[in-house]
N, C-alpha and C positions, 0 to 999 in steps of 0.2 A: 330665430333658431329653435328647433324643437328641441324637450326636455331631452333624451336620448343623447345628441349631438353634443349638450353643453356638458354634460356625464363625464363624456369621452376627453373634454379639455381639464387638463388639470398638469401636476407636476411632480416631484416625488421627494418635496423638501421636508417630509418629516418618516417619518419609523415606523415602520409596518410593525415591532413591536412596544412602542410606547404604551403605556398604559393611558386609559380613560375608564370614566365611571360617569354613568348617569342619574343627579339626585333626579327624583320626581318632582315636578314642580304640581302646586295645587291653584286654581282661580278662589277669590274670593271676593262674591259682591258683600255692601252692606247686609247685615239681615239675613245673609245666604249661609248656606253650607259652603267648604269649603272641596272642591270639586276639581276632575283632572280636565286642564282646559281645552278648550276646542279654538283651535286659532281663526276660524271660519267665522265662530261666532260674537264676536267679540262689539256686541252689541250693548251690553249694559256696562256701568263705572265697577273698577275691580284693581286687585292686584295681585300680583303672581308671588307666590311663597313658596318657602324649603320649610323641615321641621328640624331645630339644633336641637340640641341640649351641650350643657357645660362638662366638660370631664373634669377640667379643675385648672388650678393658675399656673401658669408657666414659668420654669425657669431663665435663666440670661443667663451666657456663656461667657467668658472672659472677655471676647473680642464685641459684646453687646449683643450678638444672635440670641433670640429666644429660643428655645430647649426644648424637652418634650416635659412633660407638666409632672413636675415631684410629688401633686398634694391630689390624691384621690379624691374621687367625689364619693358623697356616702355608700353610694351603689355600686363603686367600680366603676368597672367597663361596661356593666348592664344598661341598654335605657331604660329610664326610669320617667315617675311624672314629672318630673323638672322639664321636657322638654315641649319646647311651644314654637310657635310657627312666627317663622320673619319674611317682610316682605322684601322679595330679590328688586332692589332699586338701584340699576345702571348711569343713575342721576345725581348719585350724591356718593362719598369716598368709604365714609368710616363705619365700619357695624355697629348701634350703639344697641342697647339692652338693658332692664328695667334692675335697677340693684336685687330686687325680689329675687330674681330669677337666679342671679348668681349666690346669694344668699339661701335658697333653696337645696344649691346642692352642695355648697362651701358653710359645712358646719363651721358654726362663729366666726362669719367673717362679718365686721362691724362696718358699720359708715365710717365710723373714724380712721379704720384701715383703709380705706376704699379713698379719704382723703388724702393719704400718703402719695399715691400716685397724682403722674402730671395729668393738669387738670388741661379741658378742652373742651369745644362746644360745636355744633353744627346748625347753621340755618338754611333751611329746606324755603328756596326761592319759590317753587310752586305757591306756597301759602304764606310762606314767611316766618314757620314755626320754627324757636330755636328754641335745642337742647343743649342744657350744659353738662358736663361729668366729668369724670376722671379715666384717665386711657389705662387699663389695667390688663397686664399679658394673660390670653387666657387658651385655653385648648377648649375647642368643641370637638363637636361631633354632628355628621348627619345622619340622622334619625333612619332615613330610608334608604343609604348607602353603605355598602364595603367595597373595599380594597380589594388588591386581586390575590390576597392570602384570608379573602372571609371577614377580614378583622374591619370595625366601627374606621368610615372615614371620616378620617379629624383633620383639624389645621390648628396652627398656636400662631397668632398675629394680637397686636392691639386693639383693646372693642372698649368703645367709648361707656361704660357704665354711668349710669344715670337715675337715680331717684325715682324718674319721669316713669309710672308705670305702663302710658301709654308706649311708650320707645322700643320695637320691635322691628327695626330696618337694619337690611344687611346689603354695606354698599358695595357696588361692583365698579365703579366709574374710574377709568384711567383719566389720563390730561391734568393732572394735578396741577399744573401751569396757570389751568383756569380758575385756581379759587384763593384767596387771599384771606382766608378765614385760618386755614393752618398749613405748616408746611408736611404736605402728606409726602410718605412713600408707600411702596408696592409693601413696606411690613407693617400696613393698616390693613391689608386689602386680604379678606377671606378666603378668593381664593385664588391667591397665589402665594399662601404658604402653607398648603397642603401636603401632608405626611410625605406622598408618592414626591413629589414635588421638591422637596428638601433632598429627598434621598436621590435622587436626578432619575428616577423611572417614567416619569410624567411631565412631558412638554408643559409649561407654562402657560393656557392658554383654558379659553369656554368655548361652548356652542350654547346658544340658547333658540330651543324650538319647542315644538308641540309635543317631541320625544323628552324633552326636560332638559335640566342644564346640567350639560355635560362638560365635567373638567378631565385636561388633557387631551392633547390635539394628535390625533398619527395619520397614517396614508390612509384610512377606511372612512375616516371620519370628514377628514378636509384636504382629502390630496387629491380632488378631482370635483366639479361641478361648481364652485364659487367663483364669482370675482371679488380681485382683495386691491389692497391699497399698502402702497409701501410707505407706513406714518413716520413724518418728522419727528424726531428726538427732542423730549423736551426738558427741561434745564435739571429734575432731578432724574440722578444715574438708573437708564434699566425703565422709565416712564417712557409715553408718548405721546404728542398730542392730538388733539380729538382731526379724525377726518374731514374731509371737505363738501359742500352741499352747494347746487346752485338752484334755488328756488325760485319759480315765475307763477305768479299771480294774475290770473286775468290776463295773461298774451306779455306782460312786463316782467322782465328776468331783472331780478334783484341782485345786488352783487353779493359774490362768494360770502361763504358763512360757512361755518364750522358747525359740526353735526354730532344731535345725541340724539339717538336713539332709547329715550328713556323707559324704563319696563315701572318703575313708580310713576306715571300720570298715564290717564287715558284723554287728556288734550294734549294740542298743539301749543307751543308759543312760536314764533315768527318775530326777532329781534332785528329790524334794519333803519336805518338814518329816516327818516321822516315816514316811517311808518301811520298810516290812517289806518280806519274804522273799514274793514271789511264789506263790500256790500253784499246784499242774501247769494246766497248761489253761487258761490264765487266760485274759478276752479284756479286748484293749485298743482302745480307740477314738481317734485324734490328731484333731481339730475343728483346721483349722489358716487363717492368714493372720484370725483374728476375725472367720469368715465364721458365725458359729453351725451351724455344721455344713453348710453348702454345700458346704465342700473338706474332705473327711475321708477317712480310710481304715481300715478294722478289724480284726483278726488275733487267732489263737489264737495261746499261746504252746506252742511243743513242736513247731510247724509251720515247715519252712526255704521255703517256695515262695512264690513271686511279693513281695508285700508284706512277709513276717514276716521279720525279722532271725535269725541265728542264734543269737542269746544274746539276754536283758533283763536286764542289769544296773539295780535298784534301790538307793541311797542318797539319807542325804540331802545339801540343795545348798550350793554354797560360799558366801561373800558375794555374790554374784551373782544369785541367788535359784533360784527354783527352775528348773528346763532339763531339755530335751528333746533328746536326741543321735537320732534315727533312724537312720543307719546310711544304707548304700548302697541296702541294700531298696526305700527309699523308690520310685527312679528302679523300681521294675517297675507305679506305680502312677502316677510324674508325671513329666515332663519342669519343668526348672527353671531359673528365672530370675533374670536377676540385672543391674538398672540402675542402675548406680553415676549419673549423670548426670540422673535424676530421681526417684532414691529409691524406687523399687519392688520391689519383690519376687512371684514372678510360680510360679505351677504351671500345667499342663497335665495331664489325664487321658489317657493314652499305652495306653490297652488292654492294655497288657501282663499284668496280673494281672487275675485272676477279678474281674468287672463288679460281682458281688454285696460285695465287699469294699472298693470306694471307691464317694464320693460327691463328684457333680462340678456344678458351675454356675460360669460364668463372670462371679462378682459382682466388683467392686475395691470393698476394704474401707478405705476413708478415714478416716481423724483429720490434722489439721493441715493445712498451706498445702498445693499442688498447682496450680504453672503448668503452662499448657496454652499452645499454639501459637496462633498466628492462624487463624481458620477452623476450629477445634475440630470436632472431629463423634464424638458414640458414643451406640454402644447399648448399653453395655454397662451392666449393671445397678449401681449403686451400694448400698453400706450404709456409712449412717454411723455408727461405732463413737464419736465422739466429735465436740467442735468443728473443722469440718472448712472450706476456706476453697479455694474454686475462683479460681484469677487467670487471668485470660484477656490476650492481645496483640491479641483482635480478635473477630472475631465468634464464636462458640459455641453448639453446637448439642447439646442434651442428651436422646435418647429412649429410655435404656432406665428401668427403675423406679428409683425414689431409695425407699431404707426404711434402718431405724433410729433412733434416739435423740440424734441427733447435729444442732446447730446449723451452719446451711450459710451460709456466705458467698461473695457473689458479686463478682466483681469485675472487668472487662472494659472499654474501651472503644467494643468495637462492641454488637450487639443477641443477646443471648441467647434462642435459643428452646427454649422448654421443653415437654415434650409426653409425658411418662411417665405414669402412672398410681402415683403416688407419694404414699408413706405415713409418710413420715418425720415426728418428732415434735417438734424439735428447734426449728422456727421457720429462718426465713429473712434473712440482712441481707444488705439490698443498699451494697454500697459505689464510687458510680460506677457503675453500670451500668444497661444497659437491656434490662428483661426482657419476656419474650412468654412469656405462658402459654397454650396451646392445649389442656389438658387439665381436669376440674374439679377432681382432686384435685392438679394439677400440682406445687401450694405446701404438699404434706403436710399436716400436723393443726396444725401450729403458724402463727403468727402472722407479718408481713412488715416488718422497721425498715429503716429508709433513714437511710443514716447523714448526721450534719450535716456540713457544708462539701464537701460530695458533690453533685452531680445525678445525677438517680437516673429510673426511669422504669419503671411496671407497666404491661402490657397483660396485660387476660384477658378470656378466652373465655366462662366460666359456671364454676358452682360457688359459692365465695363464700371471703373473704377478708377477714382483720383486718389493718392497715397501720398503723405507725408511723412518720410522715415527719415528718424534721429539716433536710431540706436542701432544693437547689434540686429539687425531686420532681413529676414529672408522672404520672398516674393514670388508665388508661383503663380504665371498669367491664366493658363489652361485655355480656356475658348473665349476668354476675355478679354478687353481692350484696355489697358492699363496704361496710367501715365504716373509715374514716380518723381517726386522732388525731393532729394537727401539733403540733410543738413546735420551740421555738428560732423563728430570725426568718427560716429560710428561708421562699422562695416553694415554694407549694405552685399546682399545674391539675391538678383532675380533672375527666373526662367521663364524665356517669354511663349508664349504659345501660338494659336492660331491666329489671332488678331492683332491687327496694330499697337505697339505700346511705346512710349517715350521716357524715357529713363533718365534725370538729369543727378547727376551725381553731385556730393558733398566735400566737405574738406576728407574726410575719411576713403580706404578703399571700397574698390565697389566689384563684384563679379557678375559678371551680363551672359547669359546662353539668352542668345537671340532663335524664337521661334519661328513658324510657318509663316509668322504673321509682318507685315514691315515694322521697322522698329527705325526711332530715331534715340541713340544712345551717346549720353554725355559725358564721358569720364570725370569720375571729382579726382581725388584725392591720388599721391604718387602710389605705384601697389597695385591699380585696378586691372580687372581681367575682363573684354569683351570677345565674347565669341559669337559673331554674327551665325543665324541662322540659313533657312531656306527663302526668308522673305528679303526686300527689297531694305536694306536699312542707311539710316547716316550716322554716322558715329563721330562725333569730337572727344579726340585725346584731351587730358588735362594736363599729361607729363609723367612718363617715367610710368606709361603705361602699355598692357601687351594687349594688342589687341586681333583678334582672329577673323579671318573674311570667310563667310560660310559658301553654300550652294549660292545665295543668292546674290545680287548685286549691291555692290557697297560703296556710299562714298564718305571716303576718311578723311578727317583733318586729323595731322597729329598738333599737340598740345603746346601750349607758350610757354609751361612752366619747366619744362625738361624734355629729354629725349623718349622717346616711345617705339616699343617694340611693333610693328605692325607685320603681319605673315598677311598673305591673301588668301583667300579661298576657291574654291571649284566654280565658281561665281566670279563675274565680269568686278573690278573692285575699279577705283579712281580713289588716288589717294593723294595729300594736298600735306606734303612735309611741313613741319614748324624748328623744332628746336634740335635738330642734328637728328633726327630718328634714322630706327633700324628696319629698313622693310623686306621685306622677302615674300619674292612672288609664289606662285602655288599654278595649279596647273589651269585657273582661269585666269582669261583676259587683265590686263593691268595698266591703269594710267596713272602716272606718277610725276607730280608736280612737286621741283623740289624746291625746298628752304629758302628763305631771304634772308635768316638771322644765324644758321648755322648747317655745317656739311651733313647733309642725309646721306642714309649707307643706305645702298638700294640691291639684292641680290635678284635677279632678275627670274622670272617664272617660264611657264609656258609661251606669255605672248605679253610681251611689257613694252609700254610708250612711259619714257620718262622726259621729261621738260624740267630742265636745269632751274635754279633757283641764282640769286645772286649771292648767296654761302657759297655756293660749291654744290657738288655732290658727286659721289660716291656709286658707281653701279658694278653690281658684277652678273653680267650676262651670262645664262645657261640655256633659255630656252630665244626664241625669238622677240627682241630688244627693238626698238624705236628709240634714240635719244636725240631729245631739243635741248642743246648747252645754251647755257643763260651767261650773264655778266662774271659768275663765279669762278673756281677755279675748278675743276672739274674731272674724275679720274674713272674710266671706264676699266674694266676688266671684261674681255671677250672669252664667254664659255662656248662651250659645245653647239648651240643655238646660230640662227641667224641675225646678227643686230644692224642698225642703222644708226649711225650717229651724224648728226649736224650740231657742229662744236660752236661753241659762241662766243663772245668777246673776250674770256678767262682765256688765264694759262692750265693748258687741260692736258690730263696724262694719259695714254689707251695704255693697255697693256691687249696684246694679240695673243687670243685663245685656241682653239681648234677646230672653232664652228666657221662659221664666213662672216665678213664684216664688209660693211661698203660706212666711210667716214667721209663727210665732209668738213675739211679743219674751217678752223673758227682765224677770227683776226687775233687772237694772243699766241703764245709762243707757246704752241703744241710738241709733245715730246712722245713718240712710238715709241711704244718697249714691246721685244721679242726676247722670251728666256725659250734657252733651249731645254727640250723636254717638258713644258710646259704649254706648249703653243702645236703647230701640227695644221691649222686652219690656212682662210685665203683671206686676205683684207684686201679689196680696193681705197686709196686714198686719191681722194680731191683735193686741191686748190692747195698743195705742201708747200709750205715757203719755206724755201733753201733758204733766206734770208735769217728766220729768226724760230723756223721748227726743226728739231732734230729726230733722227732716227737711233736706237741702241741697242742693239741688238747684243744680249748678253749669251757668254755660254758658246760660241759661235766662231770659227776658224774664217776669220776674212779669206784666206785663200776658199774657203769651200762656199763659197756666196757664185752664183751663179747671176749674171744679170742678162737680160733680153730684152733690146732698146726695138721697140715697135714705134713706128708715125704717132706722136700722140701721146704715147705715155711708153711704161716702162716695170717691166718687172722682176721684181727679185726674189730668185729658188732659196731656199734655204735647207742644210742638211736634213731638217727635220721632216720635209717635206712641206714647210711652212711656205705660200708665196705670198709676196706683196706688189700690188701693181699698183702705181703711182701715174695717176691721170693728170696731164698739161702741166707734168713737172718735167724740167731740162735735164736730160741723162747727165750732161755735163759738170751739173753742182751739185749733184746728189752725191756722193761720195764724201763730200766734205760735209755733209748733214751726219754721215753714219760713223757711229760710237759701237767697237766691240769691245 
């Protein structure tokens, strides 16, 4: 990726007005002057320096915070010659400092005061030199730095005072985890208790490059061109532990190792289990930050320029396991980062060393939590190395790629939009949040849970997508293929879209708009709402649900658990009763299979074939009816329509409406009902047995009954205009069937 492109990736999780300030850093060889360094060159042994001086000793605040310093130094605020150069070492915790030097500007301060304080020691593993002293709160100052009001940049932390006149290192190194010499925190650490810093103007954090080391991190400085690493939390509050390193020697990749990047040595150490003796020429490859080789850099050994260290020291590691010391080398290959305040760890590619020798992309390599700001926005490319957990304060905007193997969790109050082309494998949980997918692969290869006692919310574009929803979860398909599993008793709405989607619902209710697309839709919970679309769907009731037949064609079971509202739609429907439901046809086609365990009420549509169940059931014809009576007991009402019935072994009721009806009765004891003013139609009747079906005609003056006995059958006028003809019934016993 060209320098330009990697610019462009970045994110906007810090303050366009934070402060920063950059001290000047100086190289110094043995025997050399001390010089502004060239990262390029970094050919001969050296070390990179700031210049302090003391302003004087710190006070402690009730709650144990140190203070800003009560005891002037002879000179004030002036610099003065008390100050003298430390070298910046990322390799070791504590600033330690020659008594002289605080003595220098702390009129009558004695050794024997200087004993008062807790005592503590450091040994420097490169050589194995240890210092002992006493930790005494102190305020400096950098020499070659102000603040963004002019004034001397100082910090007040613990600096290990020491007799040792040689003792001028000022340590930078997080990972306190790693050293069992003392239990450090971030208020040993120079700088991260800087003035700006306390006062919360200045993000918590360094840069160290060729421009010098800059404290205080904002959007100018590291909101765009790095890749960072989201570091584990380590046992003391507000620390981290050191990044990760996969180092191959010779074509053999060693296992993982923990990475410093030390600005005190200009060698190598290399610490892994059965480590040997280098042979000449050897080449080593650092994969660093867990990017699979995105941030890496390569080097022969025998080589002093740009990248390669002067020495590689190989053993093996302590309890610690195994580690990766780089040396100062590193910095001709990366500019480096360091956010105490939200756990990251951060390189840049700095041209310095030959192009052919590092490798650069600006991905952030995540495992674990990772708040973000309100208004989140990046392109920067993610990999997820492990279970990785995005928290948001508000809206968040995510478009560079997401890949890797790692489980993502989202969690935000406002509306996450998502829009990478992203491959990650991991699966996706939403927790509280609402996300926008705009891309197909937006949700990786894995699957989508929404977690219970959450409201949660999918929108997508196309593609396709597996969802498991637990909680309150609303679900928009768009051009996408969805398939939904609800569980628990949350509420679940999805609206389906252009594409196939399957919806199986939970104990909880569920709301379904069925789109263009076919759908197969499972009612959970009693409460639920489906409204079939324009596609092709099948729908199961769960019970004591309504469910709507769209444009397109539908086939319904209603549910075991209770009775359910089903209407048809404009679309051909086929619907398969369960537990006494309520259907009602529409002005599409309707086949209607009714109940074995309880009476369906069936209002009849446009054009409905219903097929009796052995409950019973329930029709009331309006538009054009087919009815197949089953074993049950069975009650038609004839509307305005044309219907058909073939009655079945039940005792079945018709009631005669105003449309036309042709019935053929069944073997049980069929009962015709005609109310006057309600009825007006013609019914032909089949196979009537005078023996055990009767006729009743309510409302109705026997004298005003007209009858007309034809060869064959036999019909009866009635005031209303109502007739009934009665096919290979005996004119002779029909009288005594009829009930006014």
């Amino acid at each position: 990726m060209s320098a330009s492109s990697n610019e462009t990736q970045g994110w906007n999780i810090y303050s366009d007005s934070a402060e920063a300030v950059t001290i000047p850093l100086l190289f110094h060889s043995k025997n050399s002057p001390y010089v502004t360094p060239d990262f390029s060159q970094f050919t001969a042994t050296g070390t990179l320096n700031v210049r302090v001086w003391v302003v004087g000793l710190a006070g402690q605040a009730a709650n144990g915070a140190l203070t800003a310093a009560p005891v002037p130094t002879v000179s004030s605020q002036e610099i003065h010659n008390m100050t003298s150069t430390f070298t910046v070492d990322t390799g070791s915790f504590p600033t330690v400092m020659p008594l002289s030097l605080v003595q220098a500007a702390l009129s009558g301060f004695t050794e024997a005061q200087l004993q008062t304080y807790p005592p503590g020691s450091i040994t420097y593993g490169s050589d194995n030199v240890s210092i002992t002293g006493y930790y005494v709160p102190l305020t400096l100052a950098f020499a070659d730095a102000t603040d963004s009001s002019g004034q001397p940049l100082t910090t007040t932390f613990k600096v290990l005072v020491s007799d040792n006149s040689q003792a001028h290192m000022m340590g930078l190194r997080f990972d306190y985890d790693s050293t069992t010499q003392q239990n450090y925190t971030s208020a040993y650490s120079a700088l991260m208790n800087l003035a700006p810093m306390q006062s919360g103007a200045m993000t918590r954090g360094y840069i160290i490059s060729q421009d010098g080391l800059t404290v205080g991190l904002n959007q100018a400085n590291a909101g765009s061109g790095w890749a960072f690493i989201k570091l584990a939390p380590a046992s003391q509050s507000g620390d981290w532990l050191a990044p990760p390193v996969t180092a191959t020697v010779n074509g053999k990749t060693l296992p993982a190792s923990s990475l410093l990047i030390d600005t005190g040595l200009d060698e190598m150490f290399l610490k892994y289990d059965g480590a040997s003796r280098l042979p000449a020429n050897s080449t080593i490859t650092l994969s660093m930050l867990g990017s699979n080789g995105a941030v890496q850099y390569s080097f022969n050994t025998g080589t002093t320029t740009g990248v390669a260290p002067s020495f590689v020291s190989v053993g093996n590691p302590s309890s610690n396991g195994p580690f990766v010391n780089t040396g100062l080398h590193a910095l001709a290959g990366f500019d480096v980062l360091y956010d105490e305040a939200n756990g990251l760890f951060g390189l840049r590619a700095n041209g310095h060393s030959p192009q052919s020798s590092v490798s650069f992309e600006p991905v952030f390599s995540l495992s674990g939590n990772m708040s973000v700001p309100a208004g989140f926005q990046s392109s920067q490319s993610i990999l997820l190395t492990g279970p990785a957990a995005l928290q948001g304060a508000g809206d968040m905007s995510l478009d560079g790629t997401i890949s890797g193997n790692g489980l993502l969790t989202v969690k935000a109050p406002g509306t996450v939009t998502v829009s990478g082309n992203n491959t990650y494998s991991g699966g996706t949980v939403l927790d509280g949040a609402s996300v926008a997918v705009s891309s197909a692969s937006g949700l990786g290869t894995g699957g989508v849970a929404m977690v219970a006692g959450s409201a949660n919310a999918l929108s997508l574009t196309s593609g396709s997508a597996t969802v498991w929803s637990a909680g309150v979860d609303t679900i928009s398909a768009g051009m996408a293929s969805v398939k939904v599993a609800a569980s628990g008793v949350g509420k679940l709405t999805f609206v389906g879209g252009k594409e196939a989607s399957q919806i199986y619902g939970g104990g909880g209710a569920m709301t379904v708009f069925g789109g263009e697309g076919d759908g197969m839709f499972a009612a959970g919970g009693a409460g639920s709402v489906i409204v079939n679309g324009a596609g092709n769907a099948t729908v199961i009731g769960g019970g004591g649900n309504a469910v709507f037949g769209g444009s397109g064609a539908a086939l319904i079971f209603g549910g075991a658990q209770g009775a359910d509202s089903i209407i048809g739609g404009s679309g051909s429907s086929t619907i398969v009763g369960q537990s006494g439901d309520h259907i009602v046809g529409e002005a599409g086609n309707m086949l209607v299979f009714g109940s074995n365990s309880a009476t369906d009420t069936i209002v009849g549509g446009n054009a409905t074939t219903v097929v009796g169940g052995s409950a019973g059931t329930q029709l009331l014809s309006n538009g054009n009816a087919l009815f197949w009576g089953g074993s049950g007991n069975d009650m038609i009402w004839g509307g305005s329509g044309s219907t058909t019935a073939m009655l079945g072994s039940g005792d079945d009721t018709i009631y005669i409406g105003s449309g036309t009806m042709s019935i053929a009765g069944g073997s049980g004891h069929d009962v015709y009902t005609v109310i006057a003013g309600q009825a007006g139609g013609s019914a032909v009747i089949f196979d009537f047995n005078p023996g055990q079906d009767s006729l009743v005609l309510q409302g109705y003056d026997a004298a005003s009954i007209v009858k007309n006995v034809q060869p064959g059958y036999v019909t009866l006028s009635l005031s209303d205009q109502t007739t009934l003809t009665f096919v290979g019934t005996d004119p002779s016993s029909l009288p005594g069937q009829i009930t006014t």
